[in-house]
C-alpha positions in Angstrom: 95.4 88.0 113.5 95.6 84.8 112.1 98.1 84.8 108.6 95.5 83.7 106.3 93.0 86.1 107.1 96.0 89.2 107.0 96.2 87.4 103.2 93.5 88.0 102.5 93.5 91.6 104.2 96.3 92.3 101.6 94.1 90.9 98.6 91.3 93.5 99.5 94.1 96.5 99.7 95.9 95.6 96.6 92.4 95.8 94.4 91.4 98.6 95.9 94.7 100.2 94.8 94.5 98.1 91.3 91.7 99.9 90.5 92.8 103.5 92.0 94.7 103.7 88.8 91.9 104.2 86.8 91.1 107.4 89.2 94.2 108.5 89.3 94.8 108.5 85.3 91.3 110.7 84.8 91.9 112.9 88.0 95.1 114.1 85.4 92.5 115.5 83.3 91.1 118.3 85.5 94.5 119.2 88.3 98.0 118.3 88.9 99.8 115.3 90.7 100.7 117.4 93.7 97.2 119.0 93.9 95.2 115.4 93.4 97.5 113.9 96.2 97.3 116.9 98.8 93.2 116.6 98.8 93.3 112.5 98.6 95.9 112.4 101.6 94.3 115.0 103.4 90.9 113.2 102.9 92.4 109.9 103.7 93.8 110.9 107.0 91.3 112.8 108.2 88.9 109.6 107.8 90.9 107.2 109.4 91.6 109.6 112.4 89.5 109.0 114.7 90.2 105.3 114.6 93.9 105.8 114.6 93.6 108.2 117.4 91.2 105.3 119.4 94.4 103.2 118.7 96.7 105.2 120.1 94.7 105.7 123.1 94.2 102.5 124.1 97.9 101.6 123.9 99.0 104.7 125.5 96.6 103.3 128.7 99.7 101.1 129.2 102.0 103.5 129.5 103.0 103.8 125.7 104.6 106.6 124.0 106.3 107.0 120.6 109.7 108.2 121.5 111.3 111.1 119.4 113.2 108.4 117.1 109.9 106.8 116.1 108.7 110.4 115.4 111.7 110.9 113.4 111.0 107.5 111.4 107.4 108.2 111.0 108.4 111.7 109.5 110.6 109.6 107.1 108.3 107.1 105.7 105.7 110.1 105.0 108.4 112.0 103.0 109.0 108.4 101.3 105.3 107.9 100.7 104.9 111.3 99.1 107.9 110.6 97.2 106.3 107.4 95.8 102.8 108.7 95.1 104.0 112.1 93.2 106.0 110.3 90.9 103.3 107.6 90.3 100.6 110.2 90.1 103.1 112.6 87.7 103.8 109.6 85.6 100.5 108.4 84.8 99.7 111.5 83.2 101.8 110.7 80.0 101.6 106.9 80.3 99.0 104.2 80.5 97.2 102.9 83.2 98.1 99.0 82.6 102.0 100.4 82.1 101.7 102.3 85.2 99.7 99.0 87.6 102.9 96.5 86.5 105.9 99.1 86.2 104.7 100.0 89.6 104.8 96.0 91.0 108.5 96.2 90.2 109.1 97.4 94.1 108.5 93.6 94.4 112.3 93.5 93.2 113.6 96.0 94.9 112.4 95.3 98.2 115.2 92.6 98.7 117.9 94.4 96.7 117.1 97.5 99.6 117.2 95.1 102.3 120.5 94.3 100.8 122.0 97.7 100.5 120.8 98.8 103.9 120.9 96.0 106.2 123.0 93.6 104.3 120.6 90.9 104.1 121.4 88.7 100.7 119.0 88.5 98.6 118.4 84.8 97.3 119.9 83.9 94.4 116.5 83.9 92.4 116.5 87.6 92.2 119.5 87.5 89.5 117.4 86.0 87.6 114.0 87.8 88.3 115.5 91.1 87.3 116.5 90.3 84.1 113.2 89.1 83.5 111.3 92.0 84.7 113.7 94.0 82.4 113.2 91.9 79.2 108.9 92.5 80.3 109.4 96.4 80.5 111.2 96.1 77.0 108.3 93.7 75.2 105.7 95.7 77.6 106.3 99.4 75.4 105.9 97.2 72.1 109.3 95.7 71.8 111.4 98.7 71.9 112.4 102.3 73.7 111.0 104.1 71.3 107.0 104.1 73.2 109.0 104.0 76.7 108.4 107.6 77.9 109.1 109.6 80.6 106.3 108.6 82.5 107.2 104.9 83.0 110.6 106.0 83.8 108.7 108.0 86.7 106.5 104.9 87.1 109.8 102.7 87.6 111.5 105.7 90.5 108.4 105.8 92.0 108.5 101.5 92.8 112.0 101.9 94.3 109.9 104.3 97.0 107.1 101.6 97.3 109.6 99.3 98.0 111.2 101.6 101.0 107.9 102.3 101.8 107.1 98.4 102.2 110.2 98.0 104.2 109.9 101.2 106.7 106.1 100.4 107.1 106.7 96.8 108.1 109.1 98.0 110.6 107.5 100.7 112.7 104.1 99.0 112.4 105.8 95.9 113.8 107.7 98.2 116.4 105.2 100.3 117.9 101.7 98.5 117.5 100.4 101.4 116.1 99.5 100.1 111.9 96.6 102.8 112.0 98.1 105.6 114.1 101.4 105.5 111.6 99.0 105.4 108.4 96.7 108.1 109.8 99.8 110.7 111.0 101.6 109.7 107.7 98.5 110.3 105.6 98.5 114.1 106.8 101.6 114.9 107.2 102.3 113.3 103.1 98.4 115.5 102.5 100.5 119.0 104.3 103.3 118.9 102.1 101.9 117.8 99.0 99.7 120.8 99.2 102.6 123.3 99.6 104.4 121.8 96.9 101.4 122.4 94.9 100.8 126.3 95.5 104.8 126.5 94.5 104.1 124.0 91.4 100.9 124.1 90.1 98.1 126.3 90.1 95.5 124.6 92.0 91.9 125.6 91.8 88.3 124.4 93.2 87.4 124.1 90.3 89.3 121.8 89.3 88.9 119.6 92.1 85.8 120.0 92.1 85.8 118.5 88.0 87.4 115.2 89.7 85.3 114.5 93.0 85.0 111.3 91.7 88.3 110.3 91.4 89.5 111.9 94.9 86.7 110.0 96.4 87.5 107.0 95.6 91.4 107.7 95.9 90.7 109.2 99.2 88.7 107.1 101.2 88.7 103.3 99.5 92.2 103.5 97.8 93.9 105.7 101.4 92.0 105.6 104.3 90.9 101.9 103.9 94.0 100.2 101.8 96.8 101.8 103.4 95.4 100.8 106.6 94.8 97.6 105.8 98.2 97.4 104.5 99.7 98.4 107.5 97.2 96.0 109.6 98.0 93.2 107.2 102.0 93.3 107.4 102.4 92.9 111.0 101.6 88.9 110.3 103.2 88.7 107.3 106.7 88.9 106.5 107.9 91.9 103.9 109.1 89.9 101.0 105.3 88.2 101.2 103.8 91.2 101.7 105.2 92.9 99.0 104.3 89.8 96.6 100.5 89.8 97.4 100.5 93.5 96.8 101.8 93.4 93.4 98.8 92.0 92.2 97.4 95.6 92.2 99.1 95.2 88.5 96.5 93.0 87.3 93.7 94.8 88.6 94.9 97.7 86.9 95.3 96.1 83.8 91.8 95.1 84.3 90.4 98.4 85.2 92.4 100.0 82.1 90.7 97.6 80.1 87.1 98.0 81.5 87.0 101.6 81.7 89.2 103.5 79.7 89.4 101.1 76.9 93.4 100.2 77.3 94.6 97.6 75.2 97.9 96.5 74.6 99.8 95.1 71.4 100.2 91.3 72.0 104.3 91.8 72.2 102.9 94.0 75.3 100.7 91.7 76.7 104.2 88.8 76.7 106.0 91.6 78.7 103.1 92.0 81.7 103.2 88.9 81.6 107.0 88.4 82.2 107.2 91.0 84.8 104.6 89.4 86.2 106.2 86.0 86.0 109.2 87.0 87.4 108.0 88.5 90.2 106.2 85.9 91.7 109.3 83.7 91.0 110.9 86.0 93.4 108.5 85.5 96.1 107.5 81.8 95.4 111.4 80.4 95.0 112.6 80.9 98.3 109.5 80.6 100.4 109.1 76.7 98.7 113.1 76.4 100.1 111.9 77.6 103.3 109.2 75.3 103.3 111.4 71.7 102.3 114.1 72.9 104.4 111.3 73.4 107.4 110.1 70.0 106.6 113.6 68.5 106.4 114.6 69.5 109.6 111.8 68.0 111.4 112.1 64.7 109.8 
């Protein structure tokens, strides 16, 4: 797949996902995190199975299999991806949707600080800068002070160092085995299986109550899983993490935007100076070093 169009691939997934906020901030209204995110997984994988299952058979025709190790990973990134998506889903119930779309584009900075920790790759020296930034944002973002910074934007700001382990692990065994649908699909259920057992233990799920939110599982399920994630997972096999991860936060704006639209979200202008510094400083994250990469391409061939 040629880069530009697995941009563009990325662009579709992240306002698909911008916009999944808005569903996933009224589904809170009629069940519980664990309960909306068991059906929408569930829902998701079973959609996209038959395609990831055509996937898989058309590789195995070469001889392919997933040894036990990539089973083992695959098992991983689910648990991650559930990690992610119940503390996103828990922490939009006591905080806004715009809050939720840009606290959750802060993976963007902890993508290269994991890469760090885990596979000692130095981050470039832009990211001492760009967290500081993204921490002076969440400050003017709650009004200019903790006071309005509740739990659920501290849940909102765990959940982003999953999405950013989730970026990272994705990237990797997509990459690794071929398989962007297959992994999505297998990790889609197996995220769906344990959310739902967690939620008999938790919560008190009932029909009716997901019945109350169709709607919003719908949308979450099919468009927002099934499709995005996929995408996602298509997309990042041509373009590199960091990138990736960049093009994806942009899922902050269209949140903002659906906040805005449909539930009538506005923030205090101190507020709308922080978005715009997380914002800021994430794309100076991204932007710095691929313009280095770029002169130092361009010097090296002159």
């Amino acid at each position: 797949m040629p880069r530009p169009v697995a941009v563009l691939t990325l662009l579709l997934c992240t306002t698909l996902w911008g916009f999944a906020f808005v569903a996933q901030k009224s589904a809170m209204d009629s069940m519980g995190p664990l309960s909306f995110a068991s059906v929408r997984y569930l829902l998701g994988g079973l959609v996209v199975l038959p395609l990831a299952l055509w996937e898989y058979r058309r590789k195995a025709v070469t001889g392919f299999r997933l040894t036990r190790r990539q089973w083992h990973f695959i098992g991983a990134l689910s648990i991650v991806f559930l990690g992610g998506s119940w503390l996103q889903q828990a922490g939009l119930a006591t905080t806004t949707v715009t809050n939720g779309g840009f606290l959750t584009s802060l993976y963007v900075l902890f993508v290269p600080l994991i890469a760090f920790l885990v596979v000692r790759v130095r981050p470039h020296p832009v990211i001492y800068l760009g967290v500081p930034l993204a921490l002076v944002g969440i400050y003017y973002l709650n009004g200019g002070g903790l006071d309005q910074f509740n739990s659920g934007d501290v849940l909102i700001i765990m959940s982003a160092v999953f999405w950013a382990l989730h970026v990272l692990m994705l990237s990797h065994i997509a990459r690794e085995t071929g398989l962007p649908i297959f992994v999505s699909g297998v990790s889609f259920l197996i995220a769906g299986t344990l959310a739902l057992g967690f939620a008999f233990g938790l919560e008190t799920p009932s029909l009716e109550g997901i019945s109350a939110g169709w709607v919003e599982i719908l949308y979450a399920g099919v468009l927002s899983t099934a499709v995005a994630f996929t995408l996602q997972a298509v997309g990042q096999q041509y373009v590199p993490p960091a990138n990736a991860a960049i093009i994806l936060s942009a899922e902050s704006l269209f949140a903002a935007l659906g906040g805005a639209v449909v539930l009538g979200e506005r923030l205090p202008l101190i507020g709308y100076a922080g978005a715009t510094l997380i914002f800021f400083a994430i794309l100076l994250v991204e932007v710095v070093p691929a313009l280095q990469q770029r002169r130092q391409a361009a010097a090296a061939l002159s």
